[in-house]
N, CA, C and O atoms as a printed pandas DataFrame, in Angstrom:
     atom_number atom_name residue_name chain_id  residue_number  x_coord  y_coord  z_coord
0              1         N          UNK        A               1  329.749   78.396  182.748
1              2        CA          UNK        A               1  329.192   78.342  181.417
2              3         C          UNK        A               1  330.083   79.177  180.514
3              4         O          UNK        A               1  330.446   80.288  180.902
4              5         N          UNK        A               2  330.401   78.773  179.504
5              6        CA          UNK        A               2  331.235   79.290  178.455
6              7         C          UNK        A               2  330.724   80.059  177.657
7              8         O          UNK        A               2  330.248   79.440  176.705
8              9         N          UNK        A               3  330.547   81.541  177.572
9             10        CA          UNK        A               3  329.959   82.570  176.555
10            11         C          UNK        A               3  330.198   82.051  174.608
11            12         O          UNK        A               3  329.339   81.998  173.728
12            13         N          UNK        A               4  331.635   81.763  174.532
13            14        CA          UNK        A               4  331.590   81.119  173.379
14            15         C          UNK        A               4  331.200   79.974  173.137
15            16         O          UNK        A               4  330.564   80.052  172.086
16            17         N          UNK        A               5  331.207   79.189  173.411
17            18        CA          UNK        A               5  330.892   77.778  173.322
18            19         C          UNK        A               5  330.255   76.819  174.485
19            20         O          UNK        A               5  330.838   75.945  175.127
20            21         N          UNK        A               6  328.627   77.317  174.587
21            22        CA          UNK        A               6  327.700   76.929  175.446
22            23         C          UNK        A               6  327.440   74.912  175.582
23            24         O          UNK        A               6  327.312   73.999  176.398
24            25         N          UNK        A               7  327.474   75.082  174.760
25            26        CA          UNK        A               7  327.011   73.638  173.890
26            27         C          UNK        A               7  327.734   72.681  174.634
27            28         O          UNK        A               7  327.118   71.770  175.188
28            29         N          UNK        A               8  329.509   72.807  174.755
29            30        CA          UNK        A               8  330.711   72.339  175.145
30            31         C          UNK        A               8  329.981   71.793  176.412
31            32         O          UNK        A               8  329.780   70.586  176.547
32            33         N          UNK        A               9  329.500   72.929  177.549
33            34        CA          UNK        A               9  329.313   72.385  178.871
34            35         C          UNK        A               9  328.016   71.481  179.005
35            36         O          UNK        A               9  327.942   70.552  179.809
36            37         N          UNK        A              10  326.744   71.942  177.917
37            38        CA          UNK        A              10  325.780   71.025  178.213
38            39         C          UNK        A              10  325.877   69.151  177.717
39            40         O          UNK        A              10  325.231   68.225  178.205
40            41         N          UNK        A              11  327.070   69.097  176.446
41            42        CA          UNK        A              11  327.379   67.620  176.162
42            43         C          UNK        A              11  328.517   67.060  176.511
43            44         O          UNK        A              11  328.437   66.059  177.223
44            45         N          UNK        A              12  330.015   67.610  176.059
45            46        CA          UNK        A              12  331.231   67.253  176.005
46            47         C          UNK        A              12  331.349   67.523  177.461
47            48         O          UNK        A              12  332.190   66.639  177.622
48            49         N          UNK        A              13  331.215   67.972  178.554
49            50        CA          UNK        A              13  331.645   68.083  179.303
50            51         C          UNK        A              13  330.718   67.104  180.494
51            52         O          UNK        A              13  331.120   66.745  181.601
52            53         N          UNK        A              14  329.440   66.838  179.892
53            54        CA          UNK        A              14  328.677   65.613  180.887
54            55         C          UNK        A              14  329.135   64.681  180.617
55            56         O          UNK        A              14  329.421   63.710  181.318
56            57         N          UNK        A              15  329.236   64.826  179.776
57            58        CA          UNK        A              15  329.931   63.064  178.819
58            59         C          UNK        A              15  331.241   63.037  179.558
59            60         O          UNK        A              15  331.518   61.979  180.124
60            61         N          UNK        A              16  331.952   63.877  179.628
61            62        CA          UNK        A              16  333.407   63.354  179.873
62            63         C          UNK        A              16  333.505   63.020  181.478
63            64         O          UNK        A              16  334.103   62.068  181.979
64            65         N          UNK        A              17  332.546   64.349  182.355
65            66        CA          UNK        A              17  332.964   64.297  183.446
66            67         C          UNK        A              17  331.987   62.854  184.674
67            68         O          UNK        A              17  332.099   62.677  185.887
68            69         N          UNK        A              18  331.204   62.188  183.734
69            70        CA          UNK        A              18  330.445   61.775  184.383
70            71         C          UNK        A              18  331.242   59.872  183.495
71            72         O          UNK        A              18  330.662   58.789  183.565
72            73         N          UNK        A              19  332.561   60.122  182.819
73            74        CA          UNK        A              19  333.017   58.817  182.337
74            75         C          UNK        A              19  334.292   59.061  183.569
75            76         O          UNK        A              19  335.003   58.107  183.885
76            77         N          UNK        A              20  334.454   60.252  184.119
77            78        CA          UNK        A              20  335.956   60.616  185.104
78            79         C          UNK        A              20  335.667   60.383  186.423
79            80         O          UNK        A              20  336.406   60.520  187.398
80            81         N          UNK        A              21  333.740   59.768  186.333
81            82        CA          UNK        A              21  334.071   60.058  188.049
82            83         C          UNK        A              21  333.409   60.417  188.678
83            84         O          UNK        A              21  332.931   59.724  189.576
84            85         N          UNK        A              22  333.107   61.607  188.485
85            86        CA          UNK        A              22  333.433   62.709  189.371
86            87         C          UNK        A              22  331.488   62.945  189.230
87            88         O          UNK        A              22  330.634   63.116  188.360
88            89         N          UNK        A              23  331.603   62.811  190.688
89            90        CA          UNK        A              23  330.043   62.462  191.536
90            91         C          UNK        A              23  328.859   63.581  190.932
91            92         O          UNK        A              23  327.686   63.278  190.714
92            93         N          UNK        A              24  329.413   64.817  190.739
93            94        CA          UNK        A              24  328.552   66.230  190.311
94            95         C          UNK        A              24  329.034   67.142  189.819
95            96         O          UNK        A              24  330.075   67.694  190.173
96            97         N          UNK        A              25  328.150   67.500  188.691
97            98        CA          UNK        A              25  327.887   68.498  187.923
98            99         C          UNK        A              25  327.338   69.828  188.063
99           100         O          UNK        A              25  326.128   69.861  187.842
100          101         N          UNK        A              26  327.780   70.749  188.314
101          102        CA          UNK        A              26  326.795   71.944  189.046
102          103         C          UNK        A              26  327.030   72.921  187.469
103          104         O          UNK        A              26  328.130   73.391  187.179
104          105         N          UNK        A              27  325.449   73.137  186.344
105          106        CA          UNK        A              27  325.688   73.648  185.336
106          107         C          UNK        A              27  324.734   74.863  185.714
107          108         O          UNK        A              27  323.563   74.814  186.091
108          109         N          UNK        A              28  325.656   76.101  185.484
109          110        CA          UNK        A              28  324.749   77.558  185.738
110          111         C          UNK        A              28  324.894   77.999  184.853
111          112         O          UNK        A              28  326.041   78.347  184.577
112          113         N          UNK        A              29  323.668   78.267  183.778
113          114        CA          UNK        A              29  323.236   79.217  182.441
114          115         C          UNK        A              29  322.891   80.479  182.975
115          116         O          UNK        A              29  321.866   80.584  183.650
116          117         N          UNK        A              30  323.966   81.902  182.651
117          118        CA          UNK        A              30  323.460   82.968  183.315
118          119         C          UNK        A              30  322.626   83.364  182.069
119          120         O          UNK        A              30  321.549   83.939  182.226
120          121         N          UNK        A              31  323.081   83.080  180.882
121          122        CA          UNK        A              31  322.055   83.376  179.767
122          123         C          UNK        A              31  320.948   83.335  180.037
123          124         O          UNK        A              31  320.424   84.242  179.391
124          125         N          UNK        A              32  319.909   82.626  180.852
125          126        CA          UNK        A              32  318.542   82.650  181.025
126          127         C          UNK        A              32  318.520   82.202  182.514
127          128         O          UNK        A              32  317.547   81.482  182.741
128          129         N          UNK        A              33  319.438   82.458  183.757
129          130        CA          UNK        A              33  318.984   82.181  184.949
130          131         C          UNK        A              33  318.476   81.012  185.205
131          132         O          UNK        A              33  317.408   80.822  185.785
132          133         N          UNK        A              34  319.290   80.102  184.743
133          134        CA          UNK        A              34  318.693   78.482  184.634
134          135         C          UNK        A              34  319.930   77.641  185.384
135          136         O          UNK        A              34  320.988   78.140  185.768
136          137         N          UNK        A              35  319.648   76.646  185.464
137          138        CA          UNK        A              35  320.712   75.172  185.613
138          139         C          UNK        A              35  320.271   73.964  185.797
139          140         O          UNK        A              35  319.148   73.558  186.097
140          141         N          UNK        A              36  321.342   73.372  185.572
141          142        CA          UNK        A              36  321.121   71.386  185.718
142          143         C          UNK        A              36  322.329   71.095  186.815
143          144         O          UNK        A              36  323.468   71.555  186.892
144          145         N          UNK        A              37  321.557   70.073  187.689
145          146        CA          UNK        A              37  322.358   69.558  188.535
146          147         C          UNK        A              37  322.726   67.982  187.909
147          148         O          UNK        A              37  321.753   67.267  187.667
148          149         N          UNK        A              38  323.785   67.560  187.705
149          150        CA          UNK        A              38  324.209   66.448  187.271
150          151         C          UNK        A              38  324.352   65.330  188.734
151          152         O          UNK        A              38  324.915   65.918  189.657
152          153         N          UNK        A              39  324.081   64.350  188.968
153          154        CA          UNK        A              39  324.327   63.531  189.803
154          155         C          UNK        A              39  324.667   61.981  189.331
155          156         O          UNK        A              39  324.427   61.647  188.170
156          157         N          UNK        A              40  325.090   61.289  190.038
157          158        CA          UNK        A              40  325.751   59.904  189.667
158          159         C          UNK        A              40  324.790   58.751  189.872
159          160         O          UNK        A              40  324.175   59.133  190.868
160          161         N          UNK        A              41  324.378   57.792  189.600
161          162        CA          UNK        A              41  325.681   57.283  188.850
162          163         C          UNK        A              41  325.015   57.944  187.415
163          164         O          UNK        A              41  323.844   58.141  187.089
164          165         N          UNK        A              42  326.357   58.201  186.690
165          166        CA          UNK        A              42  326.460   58.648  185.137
166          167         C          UNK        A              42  325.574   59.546  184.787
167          168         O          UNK        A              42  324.951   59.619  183.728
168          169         N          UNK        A              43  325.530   60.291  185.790
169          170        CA          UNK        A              43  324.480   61.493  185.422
170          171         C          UNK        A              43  323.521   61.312  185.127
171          172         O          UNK        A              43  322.978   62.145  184.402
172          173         N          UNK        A              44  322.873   60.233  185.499
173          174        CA          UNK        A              44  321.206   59.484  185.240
174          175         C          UNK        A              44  320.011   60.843  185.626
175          176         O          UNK        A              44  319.051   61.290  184.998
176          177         N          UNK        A              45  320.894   61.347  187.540
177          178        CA          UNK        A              45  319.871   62.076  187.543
178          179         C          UNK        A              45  320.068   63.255  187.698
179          180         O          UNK        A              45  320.892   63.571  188.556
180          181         N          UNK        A              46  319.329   64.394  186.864
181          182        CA          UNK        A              46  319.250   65.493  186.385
182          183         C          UNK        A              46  318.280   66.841  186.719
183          184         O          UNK        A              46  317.207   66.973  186.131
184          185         N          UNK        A              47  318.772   67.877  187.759
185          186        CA          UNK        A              47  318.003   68.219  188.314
186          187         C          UNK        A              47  317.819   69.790  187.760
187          188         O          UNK        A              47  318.671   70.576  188.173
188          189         N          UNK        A              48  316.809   70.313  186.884
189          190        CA          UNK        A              48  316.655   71.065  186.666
190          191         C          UNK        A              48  316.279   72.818  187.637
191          192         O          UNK        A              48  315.263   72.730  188.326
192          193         N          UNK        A              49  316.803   73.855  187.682
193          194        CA          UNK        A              49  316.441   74.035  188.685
194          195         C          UNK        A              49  316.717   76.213  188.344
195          196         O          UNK        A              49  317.777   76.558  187.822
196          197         N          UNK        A              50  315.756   77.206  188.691
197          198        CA          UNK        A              50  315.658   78.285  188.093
198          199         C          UNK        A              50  316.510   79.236  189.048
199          200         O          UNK        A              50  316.194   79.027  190.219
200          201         N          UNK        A              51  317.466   80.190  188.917
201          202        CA          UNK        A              51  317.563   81.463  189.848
202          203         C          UNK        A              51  317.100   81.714  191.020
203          204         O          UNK        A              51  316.784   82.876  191.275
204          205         N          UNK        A              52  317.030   81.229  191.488
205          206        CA          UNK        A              52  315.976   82.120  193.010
206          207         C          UNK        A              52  315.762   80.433  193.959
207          208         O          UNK        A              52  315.822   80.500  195.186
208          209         N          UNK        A              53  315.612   79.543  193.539
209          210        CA          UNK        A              53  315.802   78.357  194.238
210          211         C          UNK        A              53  317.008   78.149  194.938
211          212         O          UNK        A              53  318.043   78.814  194.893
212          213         N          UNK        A              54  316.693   76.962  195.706
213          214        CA          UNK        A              54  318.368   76.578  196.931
214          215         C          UNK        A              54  317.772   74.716  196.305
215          216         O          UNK        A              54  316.798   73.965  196.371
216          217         N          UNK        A              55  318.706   74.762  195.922
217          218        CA          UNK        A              55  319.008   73.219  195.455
218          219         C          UNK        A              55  319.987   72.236  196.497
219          220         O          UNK        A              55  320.430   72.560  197.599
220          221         N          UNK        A              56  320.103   71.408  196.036
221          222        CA          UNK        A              56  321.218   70.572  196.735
222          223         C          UNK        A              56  322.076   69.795  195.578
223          224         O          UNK        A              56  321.704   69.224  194.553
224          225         N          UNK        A              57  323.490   70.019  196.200
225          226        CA          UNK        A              57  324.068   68.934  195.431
226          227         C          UNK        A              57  325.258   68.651  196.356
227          228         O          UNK        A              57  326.043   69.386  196.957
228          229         N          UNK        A              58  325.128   67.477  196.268
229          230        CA          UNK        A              58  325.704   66.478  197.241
230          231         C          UNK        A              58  325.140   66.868  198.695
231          232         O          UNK        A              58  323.998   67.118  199.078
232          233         N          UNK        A              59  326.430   66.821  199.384
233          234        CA          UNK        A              59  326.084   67.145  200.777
234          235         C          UNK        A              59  325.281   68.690  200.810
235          236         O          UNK        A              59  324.307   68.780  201.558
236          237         N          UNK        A              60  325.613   69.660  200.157
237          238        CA          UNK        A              60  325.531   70.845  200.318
238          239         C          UNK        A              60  324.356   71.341  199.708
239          240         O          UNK        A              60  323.965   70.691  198.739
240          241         N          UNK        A              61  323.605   72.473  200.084
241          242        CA          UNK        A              61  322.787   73.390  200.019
242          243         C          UNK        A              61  323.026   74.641  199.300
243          244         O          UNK        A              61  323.702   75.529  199.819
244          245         N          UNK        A              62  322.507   74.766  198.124
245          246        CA          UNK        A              62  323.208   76.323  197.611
246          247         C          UNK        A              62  321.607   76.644  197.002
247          248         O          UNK        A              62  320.649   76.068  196.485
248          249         N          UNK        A              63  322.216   78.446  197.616
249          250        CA          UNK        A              63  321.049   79.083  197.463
250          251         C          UNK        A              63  321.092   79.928  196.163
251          252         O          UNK        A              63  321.881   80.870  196.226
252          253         N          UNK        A              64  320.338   79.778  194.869
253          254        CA          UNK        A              64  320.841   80.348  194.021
254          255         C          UNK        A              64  320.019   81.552  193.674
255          256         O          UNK        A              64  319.700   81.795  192.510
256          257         N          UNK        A              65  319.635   82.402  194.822
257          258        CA          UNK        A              65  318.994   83.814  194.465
258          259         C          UNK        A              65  320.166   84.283  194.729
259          260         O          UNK        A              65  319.973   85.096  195.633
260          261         N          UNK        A              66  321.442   84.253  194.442
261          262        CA          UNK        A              66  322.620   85.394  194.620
262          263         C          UNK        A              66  323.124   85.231  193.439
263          264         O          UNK        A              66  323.941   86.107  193.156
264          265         N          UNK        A              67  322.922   84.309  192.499
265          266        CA          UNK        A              67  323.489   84.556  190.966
266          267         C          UNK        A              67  322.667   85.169  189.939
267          268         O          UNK        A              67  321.454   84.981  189.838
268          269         N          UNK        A              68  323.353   85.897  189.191
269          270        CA          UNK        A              68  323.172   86.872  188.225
270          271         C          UNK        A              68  322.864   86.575  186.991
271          272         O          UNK        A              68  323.293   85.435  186.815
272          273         N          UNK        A              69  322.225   87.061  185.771
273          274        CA          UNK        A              69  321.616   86.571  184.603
274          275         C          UNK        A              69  322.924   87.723  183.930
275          276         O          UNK        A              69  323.086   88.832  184.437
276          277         N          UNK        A              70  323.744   87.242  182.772
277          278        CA          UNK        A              70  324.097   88.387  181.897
278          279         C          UNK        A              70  323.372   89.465  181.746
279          280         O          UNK        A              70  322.144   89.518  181.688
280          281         N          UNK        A              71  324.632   90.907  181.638
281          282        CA          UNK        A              71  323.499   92.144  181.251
282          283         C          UNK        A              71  323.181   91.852  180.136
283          284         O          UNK        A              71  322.360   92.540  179.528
């Protein structure tokens, strides 16, 4: 996530990366301990998901009680 320019990763960068291809999106907001999982086709599906959860994307399992919120 980009401290200056947040915005960039939640549109310009779904838009682009989901016209390139490319199967997943893994978006982590430390601003509020949040994220979206992007999945294919075209990023239809969108998996919202808080700090302290273990999500999946793709094959893999990630546990996201080890990431940090900005001080």
């Amino acid at each position: 996530m980009s401290r200056s320019n947040p915005e960039n990763d939640y549109e310009n960068k779904v838009r682009d990366y989901a016209a390139m291809g490319i199967p997943h999106y893994l978006l982590i907001d430390p601003r509020d301990g949040t994220g979206i999982v992007h999945s294919t086709p075209h990023y239809a599906s969108r998996e919202k998901f808080a700090f302290g959860d273990t999500i999946t994307v793709g094959p893999w399992s990630v546990d996201t009680s080890v990431l940090r919120t900005y001080a």
